[in-house]
C-alpha positions in Angstrom: 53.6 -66.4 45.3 51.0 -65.2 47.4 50.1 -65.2 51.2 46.4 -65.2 52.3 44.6 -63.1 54.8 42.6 -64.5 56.8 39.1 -65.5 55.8 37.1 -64.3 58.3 34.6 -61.2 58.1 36.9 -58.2 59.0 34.3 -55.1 58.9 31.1 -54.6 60.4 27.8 -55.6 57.8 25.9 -52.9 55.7 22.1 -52.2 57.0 18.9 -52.5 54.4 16.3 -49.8 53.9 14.2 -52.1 56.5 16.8 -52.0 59.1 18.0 -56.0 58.5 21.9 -56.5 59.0 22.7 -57.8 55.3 26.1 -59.0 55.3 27.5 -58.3 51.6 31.0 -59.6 51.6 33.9 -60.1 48.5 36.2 -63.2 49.0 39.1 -62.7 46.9 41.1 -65.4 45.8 44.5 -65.8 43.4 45.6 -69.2 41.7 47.6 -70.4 39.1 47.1 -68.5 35.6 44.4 -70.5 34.4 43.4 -72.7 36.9 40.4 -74.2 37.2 37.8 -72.6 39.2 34.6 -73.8 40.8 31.4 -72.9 39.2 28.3 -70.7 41.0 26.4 -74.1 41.6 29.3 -75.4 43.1 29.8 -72.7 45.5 26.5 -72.6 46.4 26.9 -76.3 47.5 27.1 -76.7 51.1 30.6 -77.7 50.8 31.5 -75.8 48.2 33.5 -72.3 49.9 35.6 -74.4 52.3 36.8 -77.1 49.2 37.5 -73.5 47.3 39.4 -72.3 50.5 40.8 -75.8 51.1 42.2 -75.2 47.5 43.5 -71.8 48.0 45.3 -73.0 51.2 47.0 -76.2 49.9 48.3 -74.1 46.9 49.8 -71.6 49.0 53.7 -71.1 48.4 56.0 -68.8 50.2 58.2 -68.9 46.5 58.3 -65.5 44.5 61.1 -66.3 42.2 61.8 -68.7 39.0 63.3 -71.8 40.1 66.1 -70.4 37.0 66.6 -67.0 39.0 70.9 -66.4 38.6 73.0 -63.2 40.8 71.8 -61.7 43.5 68.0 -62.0 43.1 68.2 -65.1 43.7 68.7 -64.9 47.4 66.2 -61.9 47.2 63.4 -64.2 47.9 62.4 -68.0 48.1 62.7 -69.6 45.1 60.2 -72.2 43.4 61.5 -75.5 43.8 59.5 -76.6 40.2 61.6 -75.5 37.0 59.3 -72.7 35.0 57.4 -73.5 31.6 60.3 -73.3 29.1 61.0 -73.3 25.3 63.0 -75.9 23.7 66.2 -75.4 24.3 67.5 -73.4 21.0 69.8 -75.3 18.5 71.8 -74.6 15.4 69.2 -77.2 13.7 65.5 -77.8 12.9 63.6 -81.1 14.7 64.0 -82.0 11.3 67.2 -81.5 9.7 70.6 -80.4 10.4 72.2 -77.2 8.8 75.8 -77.4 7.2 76.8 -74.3 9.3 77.2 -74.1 12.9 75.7 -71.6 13.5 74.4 -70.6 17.5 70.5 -69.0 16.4 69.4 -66.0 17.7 67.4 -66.0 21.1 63.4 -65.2 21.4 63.1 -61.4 21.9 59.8 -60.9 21.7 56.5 -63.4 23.0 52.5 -63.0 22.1 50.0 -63.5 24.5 48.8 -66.6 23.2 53.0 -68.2 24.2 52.6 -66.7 27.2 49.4 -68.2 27.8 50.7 -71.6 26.6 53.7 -71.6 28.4 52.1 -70.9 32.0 49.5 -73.5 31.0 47.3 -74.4 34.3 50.1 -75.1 36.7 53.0 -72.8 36.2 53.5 -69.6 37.4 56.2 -68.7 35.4 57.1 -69.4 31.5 60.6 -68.3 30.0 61.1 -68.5 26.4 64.4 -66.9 26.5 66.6 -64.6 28.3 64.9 -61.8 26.4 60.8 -62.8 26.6 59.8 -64.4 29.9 56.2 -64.0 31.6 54.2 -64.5 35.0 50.6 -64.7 35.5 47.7 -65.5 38.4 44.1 -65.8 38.3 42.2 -64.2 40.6 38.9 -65.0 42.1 36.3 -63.5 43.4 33.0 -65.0 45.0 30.4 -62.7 46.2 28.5 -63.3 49.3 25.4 -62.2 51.2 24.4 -63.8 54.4 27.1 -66.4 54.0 25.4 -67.4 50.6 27.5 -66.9 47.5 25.3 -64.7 45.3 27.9 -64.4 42.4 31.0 -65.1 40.9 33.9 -63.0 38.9 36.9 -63.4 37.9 39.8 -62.3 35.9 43.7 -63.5 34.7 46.8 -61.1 34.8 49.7 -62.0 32.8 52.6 -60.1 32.4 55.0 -60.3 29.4 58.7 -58.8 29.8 61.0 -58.7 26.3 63.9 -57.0 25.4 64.7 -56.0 21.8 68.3 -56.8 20.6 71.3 -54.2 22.1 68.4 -52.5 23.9 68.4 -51.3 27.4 64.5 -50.6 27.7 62.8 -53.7 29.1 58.6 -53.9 28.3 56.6 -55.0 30.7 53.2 -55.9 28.5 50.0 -56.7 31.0 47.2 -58.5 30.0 44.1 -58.8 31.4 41.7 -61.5 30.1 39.1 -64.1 30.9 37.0 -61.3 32.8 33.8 -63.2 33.6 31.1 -62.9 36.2 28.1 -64.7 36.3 25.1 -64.1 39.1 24.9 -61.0 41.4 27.6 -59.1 41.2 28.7 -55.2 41.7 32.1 -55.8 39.8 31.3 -52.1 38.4 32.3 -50.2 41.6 35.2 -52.9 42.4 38.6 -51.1 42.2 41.5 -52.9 40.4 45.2 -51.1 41.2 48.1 -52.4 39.1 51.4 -51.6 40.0 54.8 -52.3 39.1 57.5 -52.0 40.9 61.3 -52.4 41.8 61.5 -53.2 45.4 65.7 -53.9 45.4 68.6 -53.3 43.3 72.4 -54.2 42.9 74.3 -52.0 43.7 71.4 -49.9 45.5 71.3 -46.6 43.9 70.4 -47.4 40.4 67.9 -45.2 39.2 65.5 -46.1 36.5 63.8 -44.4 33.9 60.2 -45.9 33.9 57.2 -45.1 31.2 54.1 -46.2 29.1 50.6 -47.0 29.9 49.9 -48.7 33.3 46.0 -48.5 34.1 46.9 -47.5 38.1 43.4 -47.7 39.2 40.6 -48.9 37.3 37.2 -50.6 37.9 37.0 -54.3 37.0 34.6 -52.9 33.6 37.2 -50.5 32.7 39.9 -53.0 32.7 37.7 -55.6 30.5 37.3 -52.7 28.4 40.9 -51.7 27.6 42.7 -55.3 28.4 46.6 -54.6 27.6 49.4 -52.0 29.3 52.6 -51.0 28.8 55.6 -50.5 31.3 58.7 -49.6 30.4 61.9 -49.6 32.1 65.7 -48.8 31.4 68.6 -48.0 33.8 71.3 -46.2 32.1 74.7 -47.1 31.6 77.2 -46.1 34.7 75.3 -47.2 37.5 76.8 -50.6 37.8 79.4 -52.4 39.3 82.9 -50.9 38.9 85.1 -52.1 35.8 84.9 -53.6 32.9 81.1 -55.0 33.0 79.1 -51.9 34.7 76.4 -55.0 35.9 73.1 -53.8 37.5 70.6 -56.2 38.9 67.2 -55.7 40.1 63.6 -57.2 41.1 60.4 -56.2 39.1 57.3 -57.3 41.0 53.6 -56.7 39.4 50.9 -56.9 41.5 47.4 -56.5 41.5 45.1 -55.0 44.5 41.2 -54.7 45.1 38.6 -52.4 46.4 35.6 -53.5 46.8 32.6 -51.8 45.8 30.8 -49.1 48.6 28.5 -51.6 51.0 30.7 -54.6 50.6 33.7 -55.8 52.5 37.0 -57.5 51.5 38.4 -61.0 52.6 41.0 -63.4 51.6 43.8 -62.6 49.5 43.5 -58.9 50.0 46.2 -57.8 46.9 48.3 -60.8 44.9 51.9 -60.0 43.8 53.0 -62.3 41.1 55.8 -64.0 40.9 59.2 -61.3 40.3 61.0 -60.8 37.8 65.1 -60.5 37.6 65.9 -58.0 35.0 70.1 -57.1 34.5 71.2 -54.6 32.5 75.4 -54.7 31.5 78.0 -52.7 29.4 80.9 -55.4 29.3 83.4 -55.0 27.3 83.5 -58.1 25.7 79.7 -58.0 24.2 77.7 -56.3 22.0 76.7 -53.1 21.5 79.5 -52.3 24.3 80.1 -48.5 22.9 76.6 -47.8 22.2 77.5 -47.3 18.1 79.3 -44.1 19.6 76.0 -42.8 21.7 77.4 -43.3 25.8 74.0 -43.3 27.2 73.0 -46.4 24.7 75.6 -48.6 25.6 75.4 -52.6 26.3 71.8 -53.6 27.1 69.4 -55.9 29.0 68.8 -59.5 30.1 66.6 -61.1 32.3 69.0 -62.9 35.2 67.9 -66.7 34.4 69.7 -70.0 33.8 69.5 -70.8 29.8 70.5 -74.3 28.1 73.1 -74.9 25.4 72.1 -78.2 23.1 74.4 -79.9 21.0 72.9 -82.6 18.8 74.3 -86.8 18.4 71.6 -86.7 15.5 74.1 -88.2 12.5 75.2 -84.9 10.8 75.3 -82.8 13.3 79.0 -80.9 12.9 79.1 -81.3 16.7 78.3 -84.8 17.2 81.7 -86.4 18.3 81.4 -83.6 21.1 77.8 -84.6 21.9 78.5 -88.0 22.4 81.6 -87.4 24.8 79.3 -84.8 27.2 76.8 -87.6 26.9 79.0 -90.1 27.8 80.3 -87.9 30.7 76.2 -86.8 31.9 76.1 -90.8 31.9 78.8 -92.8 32.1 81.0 -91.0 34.1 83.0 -93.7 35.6 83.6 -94.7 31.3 85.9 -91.3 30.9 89.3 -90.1 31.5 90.6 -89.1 33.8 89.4 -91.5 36.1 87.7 -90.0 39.3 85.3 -92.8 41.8 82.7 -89.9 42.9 82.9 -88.4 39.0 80.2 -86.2 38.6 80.2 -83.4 36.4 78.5 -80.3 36.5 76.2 -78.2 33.8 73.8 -81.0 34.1 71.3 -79.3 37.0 70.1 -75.8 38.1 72.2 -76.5 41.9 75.2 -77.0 39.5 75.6 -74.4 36.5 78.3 -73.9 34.6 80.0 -70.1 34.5 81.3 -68.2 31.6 85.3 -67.9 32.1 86.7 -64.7 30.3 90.3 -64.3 31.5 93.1 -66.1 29.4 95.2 -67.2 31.4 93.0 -69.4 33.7 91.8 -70.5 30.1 94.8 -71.1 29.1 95.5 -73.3 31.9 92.5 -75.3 31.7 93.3 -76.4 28.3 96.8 -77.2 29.4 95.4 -79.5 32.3 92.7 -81.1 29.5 95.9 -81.8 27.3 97.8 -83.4 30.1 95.3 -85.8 30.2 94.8 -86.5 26.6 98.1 -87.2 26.2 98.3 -89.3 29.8 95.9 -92.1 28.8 96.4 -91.6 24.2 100.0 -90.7 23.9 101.8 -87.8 22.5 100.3 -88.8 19.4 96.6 -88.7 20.5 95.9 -86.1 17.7 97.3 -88.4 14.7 99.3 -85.5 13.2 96.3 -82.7 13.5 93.0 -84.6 12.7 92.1 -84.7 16.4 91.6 -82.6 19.3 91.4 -83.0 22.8 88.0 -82.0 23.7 87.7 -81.0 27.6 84.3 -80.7 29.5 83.3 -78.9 31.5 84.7 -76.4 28.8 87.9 -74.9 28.9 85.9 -71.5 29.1 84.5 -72.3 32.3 85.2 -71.6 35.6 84.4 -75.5 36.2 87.3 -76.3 33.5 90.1 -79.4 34.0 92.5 -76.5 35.8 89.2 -75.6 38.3 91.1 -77.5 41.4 94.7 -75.2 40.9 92.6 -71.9 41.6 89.2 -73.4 43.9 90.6 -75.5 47.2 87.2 -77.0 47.5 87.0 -78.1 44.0 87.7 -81.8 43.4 90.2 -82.5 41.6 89.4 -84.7 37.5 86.1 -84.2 37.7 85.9 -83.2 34.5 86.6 -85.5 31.3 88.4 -85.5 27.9 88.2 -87.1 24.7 90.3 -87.0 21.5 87.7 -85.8 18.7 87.8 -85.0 15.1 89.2 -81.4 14.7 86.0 -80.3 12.9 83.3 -81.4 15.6 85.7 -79.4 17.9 85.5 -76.6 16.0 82.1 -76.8 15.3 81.0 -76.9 19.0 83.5 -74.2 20.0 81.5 -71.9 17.7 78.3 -72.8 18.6 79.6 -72.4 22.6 80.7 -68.9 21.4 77.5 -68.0 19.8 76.0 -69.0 22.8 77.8 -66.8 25.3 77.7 -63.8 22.8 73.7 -64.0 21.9 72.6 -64.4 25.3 75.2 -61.8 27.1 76.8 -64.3 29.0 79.2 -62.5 31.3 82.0 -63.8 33.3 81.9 -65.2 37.0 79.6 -66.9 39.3 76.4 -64.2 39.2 75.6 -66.2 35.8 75.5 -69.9 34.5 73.9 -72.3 32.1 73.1 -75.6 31.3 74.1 -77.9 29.1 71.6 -80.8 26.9 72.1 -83.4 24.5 69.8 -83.9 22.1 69.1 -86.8 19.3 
């Protein structure tokens, strides 16, 4: 997330009426978004500045992107090895109830402050509440010294909000700047603040952006506390992406946060802080929404943010989906318990490392469910669907590059590592259209630069 400068003085000390060399120095710090922070006294302690640094340096990370980061950001830059804050995974049913429909529910687009806040919690350094509302945030320190003695404190937190309204191409980037405290001697009204957001790659590489709102630029830390919240907005039109029939543009967005300190004071430590990246996508596939643009060209398809998302299918008794439930549970679990049988079975959709990927062409569909059938009717007979009431229900599904046929077009796939099940024809049916909801709601598109996950819930 952030690499510190080094800690030692770096310009020469201001001079007092009397002539004395007063050394007024501003170590700058950034943590976690909400971390805790050492208190005056404790600064002041004669151990206190080299635990805080101690702190700073154990916390230090080369990552700069969501452990969930999908396409080509994700080899942009290291990656967290922690899974971000997340939302429950969304599901067709209250905690409390099921519904009689199976219906896929539409995904988060927009996410307050006080989620945001939530989801980063203490720890995390980034939150996603859906493919359409994700946030980052960092504290940042500052402890103010002269002579070597801390004097004073200050401090403030940035968090940044990105959502995306439904069949939109604009992506808002909402800052916030809170908790902006100081206590002691201070001269946080001449420190500079520059905010800055910015698009440092993008796939392909000529993708221009139209970019608006509020951003503060450069603001003293009394102007910022003043105002608290910006706006940045950003859309790429349609026709910059990849060629055919999903016009796919990928990019980074990185806010970051710089200081200057006040005139008579110098600057050490963690000189500017970039928070963690963002991976915004923008598509016009033909297959989802909104790909005509309701007849307006430079409207068409809209935006994501590139991250792995989970589909849940409930065992809770009532679910439509159950009998499909139980068989991917059995499958996550038991492996060596399904058909076909495979020694090293292990299937994927269960981990980030091993996503699934959304399959669009027919005819390697087509052949997956042949393979899936094969099987059904290898280990239950001809008759495995008792004249209709059953179905043979394949995962990894059969709209999946991972699907039972995955071997026949991959060399280095292994071959029945996947399982099937007859089920009743209505759980079937019920967890086809919950998969299809899925893909359509959160602009799954085809191939390996997406994925998801898959949970079972009770």
């Amino acid at each position: 997330m952030l690499t510190i400068a080094a800690l030692l003085p770096v310009a020469a000390p201001a001079a007092t009426a009397a002539g004395n060399q007063t050394d007024l120095r501003v170590e700058t710090y950034m943590l976690p978004s909400g971390a805790a922070k050492p208190s005056l006294d404790e600064l002041r302690s004669r151990q206190g500045m080299e635990t805080l640094r101690h702190k700073v340096r154990a916390m230090e990370s080369d990552a700069r992107l969501a452990a969930e980061t999908v396409g080509p950001a994700a080899s942009y830059a290291p990656s967290a090895t922690e899974p971000s804050g997340s939302a429950p995974a969304a599901s067709s049913r209250s905690a409390s109830q099921v519904t009689p429909f199976a219906t896929y529910p539409e995904p988060a687009r927009t996410m307050t402050y006080e989620e945001c806040r939530k989801g980063l919690g203490s720890s995390k350094k980034f939150f996603i509440k859906s493919r359409f509302a994700v946030c980052s945030g960092a504290t940042f320190l500052q402890t103010w010294i002269r002579n070597n003695r801390p004097v004073g404190e200050s401090m403030f937190n940035v968090r940044v909000v990105g959502t995306i309204a439904k069949n939109s191409r604009e992506i808002k980037f909402q800052y916030y700047f809170t908790e902006m405290e100081r206590t002691g001697t201070t001269a946080t009204a001449g420190m500079k603040i520059t905010t800055k957001g910015a698009i440092p790659q993008s796939w392909p590489s000529g993708v221009r952006y139209d970019q608006g709102g509020s951003m503060p630029g450069t603001k003293s830390f009394d102007e910022l506390k003043q105002h608290r919240t910006y706006l940045h907005t950003v859309n790429a039109k349609p026709g910059q992406g990849s060629s055919g029939s999903t016009d796919l543009a990928f990019a980074v967005y990185e806010p970051s946060i710089s200081i200057t300190p006040p005139p008579g004071w110098r600057l050490s430590g963690a000189l500017s802080g970039k928070l963690f990246m963002l991976a915004p996508r923008w598509d016009a596939a033909t297959y989802l929404a909104n790909s005509t643009g309701g007849g307006n060209p430079a409207r068409r398809g809209a935006a994501t943010f590139s991250y792995l998302t989970t589909l849940s299918y409930s065992t809770k008794a009532g679910a439509e989906e159950r009998a499909v439930a139980e068989h991917i549970r059995t499958a996550f679990t038991k492996p060596l318990d399904t058909k076909p049988y495979m020694s090293a079975k292990k299937v994927p959709g269960q981990a980030a490392q091993e996503p699934l990927h959304r399959l669009v062409q027919q005819t390697r569909k087509d052949d997956n469910r042949k393979a899936a059938v094969k099987q059904c009717k290898r280990y239950w007979g001809a008759n495995y669907s008792q004249g209709g009431a059953r179905e043979c229900d394949e995962y990894p599904f059969a709209t999946t590059y991972e699907g039972a046929a995955q071997a026949d077009y991959d060399p280095d796939a292994k071959k029945f590592n996947f399982s099937v099940k007859p089920v009743a024809k209505a759980d079937n049916g019920a967890a086809g259209s919950l998969l299809l909801g899925f893909y359509a709601k959160n602009r799954f598109i085809d191939g390996l630069q997406d994925g998801f996950l898959v949970k079972i819930t009770s």
